[in-house]
N, C-alpha and C positions, 0 to 999 in steps of 0.2 A: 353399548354402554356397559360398563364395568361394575362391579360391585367392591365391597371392603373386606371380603371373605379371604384371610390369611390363609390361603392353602399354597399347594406343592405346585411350582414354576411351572407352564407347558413351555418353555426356552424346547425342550429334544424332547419332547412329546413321539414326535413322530419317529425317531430310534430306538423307544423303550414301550410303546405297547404293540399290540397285532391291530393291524387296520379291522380285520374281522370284529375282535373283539367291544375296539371300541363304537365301530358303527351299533352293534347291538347295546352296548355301557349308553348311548348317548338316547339310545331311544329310551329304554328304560334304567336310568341311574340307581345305582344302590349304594350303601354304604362300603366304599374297600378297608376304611381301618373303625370299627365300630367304638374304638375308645375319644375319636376328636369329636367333638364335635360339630366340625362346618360339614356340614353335605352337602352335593353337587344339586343344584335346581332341577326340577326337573320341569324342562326346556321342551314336552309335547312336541317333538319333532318327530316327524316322519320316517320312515325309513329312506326314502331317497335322501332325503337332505342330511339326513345322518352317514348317509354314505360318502356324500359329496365334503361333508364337513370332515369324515377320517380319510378321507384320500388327499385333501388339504392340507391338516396337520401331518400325516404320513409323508408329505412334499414338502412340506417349510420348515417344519419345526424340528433339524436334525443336528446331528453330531458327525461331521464326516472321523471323528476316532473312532468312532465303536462302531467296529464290524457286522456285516450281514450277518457271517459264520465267522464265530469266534473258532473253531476247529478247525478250519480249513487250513492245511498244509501240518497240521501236529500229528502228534503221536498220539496214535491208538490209545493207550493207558492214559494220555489227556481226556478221554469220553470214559473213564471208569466211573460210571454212578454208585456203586457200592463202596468206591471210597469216599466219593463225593459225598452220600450219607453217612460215613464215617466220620469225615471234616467235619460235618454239618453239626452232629451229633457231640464229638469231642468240643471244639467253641463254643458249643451253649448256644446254639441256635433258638432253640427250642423256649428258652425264656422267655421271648419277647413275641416269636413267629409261630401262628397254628400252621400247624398242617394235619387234616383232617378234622378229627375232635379234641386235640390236645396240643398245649401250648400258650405260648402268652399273649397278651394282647396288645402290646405297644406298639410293634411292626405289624404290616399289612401281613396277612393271611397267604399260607403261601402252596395253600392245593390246586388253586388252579394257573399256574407258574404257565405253565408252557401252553396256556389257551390266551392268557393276557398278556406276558411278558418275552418282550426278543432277545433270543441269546446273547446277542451282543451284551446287549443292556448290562442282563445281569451277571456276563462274565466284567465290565468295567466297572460296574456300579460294588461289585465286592472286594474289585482290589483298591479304589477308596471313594468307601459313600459318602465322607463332605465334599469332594470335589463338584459334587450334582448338586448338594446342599447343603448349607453349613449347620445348621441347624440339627441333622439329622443327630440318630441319639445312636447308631448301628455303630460298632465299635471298627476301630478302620484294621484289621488284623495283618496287614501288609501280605498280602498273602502272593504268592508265586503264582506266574500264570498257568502250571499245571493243577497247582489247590482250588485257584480261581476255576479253572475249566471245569474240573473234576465234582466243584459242588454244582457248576452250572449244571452239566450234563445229568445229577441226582433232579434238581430243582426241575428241570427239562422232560423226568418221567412224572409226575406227578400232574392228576388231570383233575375234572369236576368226583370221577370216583373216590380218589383221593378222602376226597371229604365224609365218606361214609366209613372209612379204615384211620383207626390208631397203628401210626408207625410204631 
């Protein structure tokens, strides 16, 4: 049974988070953007069932476009993370996205990228994020699939430590 909680589509759920991840998210939910207001119930599930529930979503709910490895077959200098925080840095990322202790709050928080988030994901989801939702407010920067890769692979070093360090 469903509820009337206006949040973010699971339509490719299972191409945009780590199964890991959300089997842990599901047992214990938290807030990922702390400025909306709807939050995920928390559903008192087990950890089997939370597992069985993200190997579920991990298997129906995909996108056959967006690749396992968005890298795979490119150029070396496509995995440069120090320009990727350069891109990142130069666009103004940072007004809307924390990462660590600093940053804005309107996009989801983005220290720990690479424990919740699949490269693919976020190598398509930057070169246009209405296409996942129209709604969204991330600015669609038409960016090249080397800029695209280049912030993934930044976004990609960044873990839970993250969140104790001001980039």
């Amino acid at each position: 049974r469903g509820g009337d909680i206006s949040t973010a589509p699971l339509t490719f759920e299972g191409s945009k988070v780590n199964r890991d991840w959300l089997a842990r998210y599901l047992t214990v939910p938290y807030s990922i953007r702390p400025i909306l207001p709807e939050r995920m119930p928390i559903l008192h599930m087990q950890n089997d069932e939370a597992e069985k529930l993200a190997d579920a979503i991990e298997m129906l709910y995909v996108d056959p476009s967006i690749p396992d490895d968005p890298f795979a077959g490119r150029a070396a200098s496509d995995r440069d993370a120090t320009e990727g925080e350069r891109l990142y840095t130069t666009l103004g990322c940072r007004a809307c996205h924390i990462i660590g202790t600093s940053g804005g709050y309107l996009g989801p928080p983005l220290s720990e990228t690479r424990t919740r988030l699949k490269p693919g994901w976020v190598f398509r989801h930057l070169q246009n994020p209405q296409r996942w939702r129209a709604d969204i407010r991330c600015p669609n920067y038409a960016l090249t699939d080397t800029d695209a890769l280049r912030i993934t692979a930044y976004l990609q070093t960044l873990s839970e430590s993250a969140k104790e360090a001001t980039p």
